[in-house]
Every structure is written in structure tokens, then in C-alpha cells.
C-alpha positions in Angstrom: -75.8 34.5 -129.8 -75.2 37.9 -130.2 -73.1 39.9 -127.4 -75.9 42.5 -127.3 -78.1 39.7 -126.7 -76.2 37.8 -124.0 -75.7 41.2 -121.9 -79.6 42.1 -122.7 -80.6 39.2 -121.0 -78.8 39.7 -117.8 -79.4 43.8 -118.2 -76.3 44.9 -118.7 -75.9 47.5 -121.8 -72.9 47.0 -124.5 -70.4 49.7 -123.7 -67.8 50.7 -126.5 -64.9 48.7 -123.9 -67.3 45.3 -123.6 -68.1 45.5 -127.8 -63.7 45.9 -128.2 -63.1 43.1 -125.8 -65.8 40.7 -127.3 -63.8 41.8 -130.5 -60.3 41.4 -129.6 -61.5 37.8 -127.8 -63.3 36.7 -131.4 -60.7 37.7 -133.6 -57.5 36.1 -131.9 -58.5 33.0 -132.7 -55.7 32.3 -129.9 -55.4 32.4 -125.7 -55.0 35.7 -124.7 -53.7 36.9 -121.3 -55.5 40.3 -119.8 -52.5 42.1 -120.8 -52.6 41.3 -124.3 -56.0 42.1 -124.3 -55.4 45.4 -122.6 -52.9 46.1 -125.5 -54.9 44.7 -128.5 -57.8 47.0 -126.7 -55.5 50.0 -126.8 -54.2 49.6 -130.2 -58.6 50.0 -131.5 -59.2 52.9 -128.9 -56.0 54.4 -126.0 -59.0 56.1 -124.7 -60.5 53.0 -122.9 -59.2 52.3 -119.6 -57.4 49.2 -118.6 -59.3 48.5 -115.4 -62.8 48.8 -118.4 -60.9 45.6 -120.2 -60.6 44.2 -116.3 -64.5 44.7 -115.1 -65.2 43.5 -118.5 -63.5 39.8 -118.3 -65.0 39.7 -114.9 -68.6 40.2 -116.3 -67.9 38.0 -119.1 -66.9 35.0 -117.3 -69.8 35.5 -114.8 -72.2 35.5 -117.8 -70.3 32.6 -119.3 -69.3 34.5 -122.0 -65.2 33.9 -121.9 -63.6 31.1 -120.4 -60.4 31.8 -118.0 -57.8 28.9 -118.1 -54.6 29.0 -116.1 -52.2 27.8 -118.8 -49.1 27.0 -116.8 -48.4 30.1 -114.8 -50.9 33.0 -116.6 -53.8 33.3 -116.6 -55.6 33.3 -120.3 -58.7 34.2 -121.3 -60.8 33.1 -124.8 -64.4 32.8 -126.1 -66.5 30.2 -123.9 -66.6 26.7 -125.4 -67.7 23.3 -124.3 -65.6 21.6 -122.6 -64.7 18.5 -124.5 -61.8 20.6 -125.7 -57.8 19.8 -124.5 -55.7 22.8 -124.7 -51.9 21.6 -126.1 -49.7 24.1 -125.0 -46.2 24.6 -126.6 -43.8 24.4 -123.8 -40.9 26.2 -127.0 -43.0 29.0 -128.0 -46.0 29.0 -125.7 -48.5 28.7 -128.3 -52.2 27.2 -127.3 -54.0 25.0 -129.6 -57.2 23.1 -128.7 -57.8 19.4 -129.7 -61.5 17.9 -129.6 -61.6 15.2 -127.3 -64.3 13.0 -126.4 -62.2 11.6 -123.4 -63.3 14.9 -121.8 -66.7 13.4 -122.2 -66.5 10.4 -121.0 -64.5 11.4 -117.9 -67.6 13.9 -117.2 -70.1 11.1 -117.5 -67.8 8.9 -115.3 -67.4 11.4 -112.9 -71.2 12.2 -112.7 -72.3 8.3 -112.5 -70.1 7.8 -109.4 -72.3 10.1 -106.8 -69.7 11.3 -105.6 -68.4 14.3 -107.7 -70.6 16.9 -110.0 -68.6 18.7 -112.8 -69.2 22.2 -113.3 -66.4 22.6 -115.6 -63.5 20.5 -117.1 -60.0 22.3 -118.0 -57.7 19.4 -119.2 -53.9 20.8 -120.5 -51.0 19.3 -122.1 -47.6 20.4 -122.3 -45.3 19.3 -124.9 -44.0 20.8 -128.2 -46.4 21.9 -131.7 -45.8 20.8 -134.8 -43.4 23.5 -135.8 -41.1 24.1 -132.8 -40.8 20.5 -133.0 -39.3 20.6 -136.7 -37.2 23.7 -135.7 -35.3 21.1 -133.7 
């Protein structure tokens, strides 16, 4: 889905600040915190306003569009994905990784045959060292 399409639906128009937010988001590839989106934001066009990039993770993560973890102490934001996903974060460099899981799955389906809990969302983390901060050792 389209960005133009997701804010259509729920009539809201694509601004020039939501379009470079969706981009900065989709090309990271990586957690980013507000900040760094702020900064990447600046970098495309200083003319947008930082409090723009603010309303616009707001309206995002209403829509379901991003998906706000709280990755040790910050707060990150990234595209919206499913959430059989485990975020491994290197507790060296700070890097976040995601790891398909279908534990995450299962624990929903437990969780939602016992009666006594419903699921909305699932944010599992991780902490330990990646690949290369480990070898750096």
C-alpha cells in the first residue's frame, strides 16, 4: 500500500513533511529515534519543521503505518510490521536487527486460547552483542 493510499482512506492529504518522513522511515532500513528522523528530515528539506516530523509519527502510528518500540531507554520508530519479529539489540554499538520468530506466534495463540488476555500487539527485545561487535572483542 501506497502512503497516498493509506492517508486517502482515513482523509488525510500527503503533505511534503509526511511524503519525507515515509521516506526517511523506508530508506533506513534501521530503528530510528525522532531525532534522527528530525535530522535525516532536515538534511532532504531545513525548511520543514521539527514539530511537522512530530504530528507526523503521531498520525502514522495511529493509522498503523510506523511502529514505536522502546528499545532500552529511547524510543524508536520504523515501518509497521507483523509482529512475529524479535528486535536483537546490540548492547556495544546499539544497533537493531530484527529476527523472524514464530515463538512470537505461538505465544499470541497461547495467550488468546487462555480467555484471559487479548493481544493487540507483541514487542519482544533482546539485548546482547551482533555479530561484529562480538568479533571486535
Amino acid at each position: 500500500m501506497t502512503l497516498e493510499t493509506a492517508l486517502r482512506r482515513s482523509d488525510h492529504r500527503v503533505t511534503r513533511p509526511r511524503q519525507l518522513v515515509w521516506d526517511v522511515l523506508h530508506e533506513a532500513g534501521t530503528h530510528l529515534s525522532a531525532a534522527e528522523i528530525v535530522d535525516a528530515v532536515h538534511v532532504l528539506d531545513p525548511g520543514v519543521n521539527s514539530s511537522s516530523v512530530y504530528r507526523t509519527l503521531g498520525l502514522f502510528a495511529e493509522l498503523n503505518l510506523v511502529r514505536e518500540s522502546r528499545l532500552g531507554e529511547t524510543s524508536t520508530w520504523e515501518p509497521a510490521h507483523e509482529d512475529a519479529v524479535i528486535h536483537l539489540i546490540c548492547s556495544r554499538c546499539g544497533t537493531t536487527s530484527h529476527h523472524d520468530a514464530a515463538v512470537v506466534d505461538t505465544l499470541r495463540a497461547q495467550l488468546e486460547q487462555s480467555g484471559n488476555f487479548e493481544p493487540h500487539s507483541i514487542d519482544v527485545t533482546v539485548t546482547g552483542r551482533c555479530a561484529h561487535c562480538s568479533t571486535a572483542s
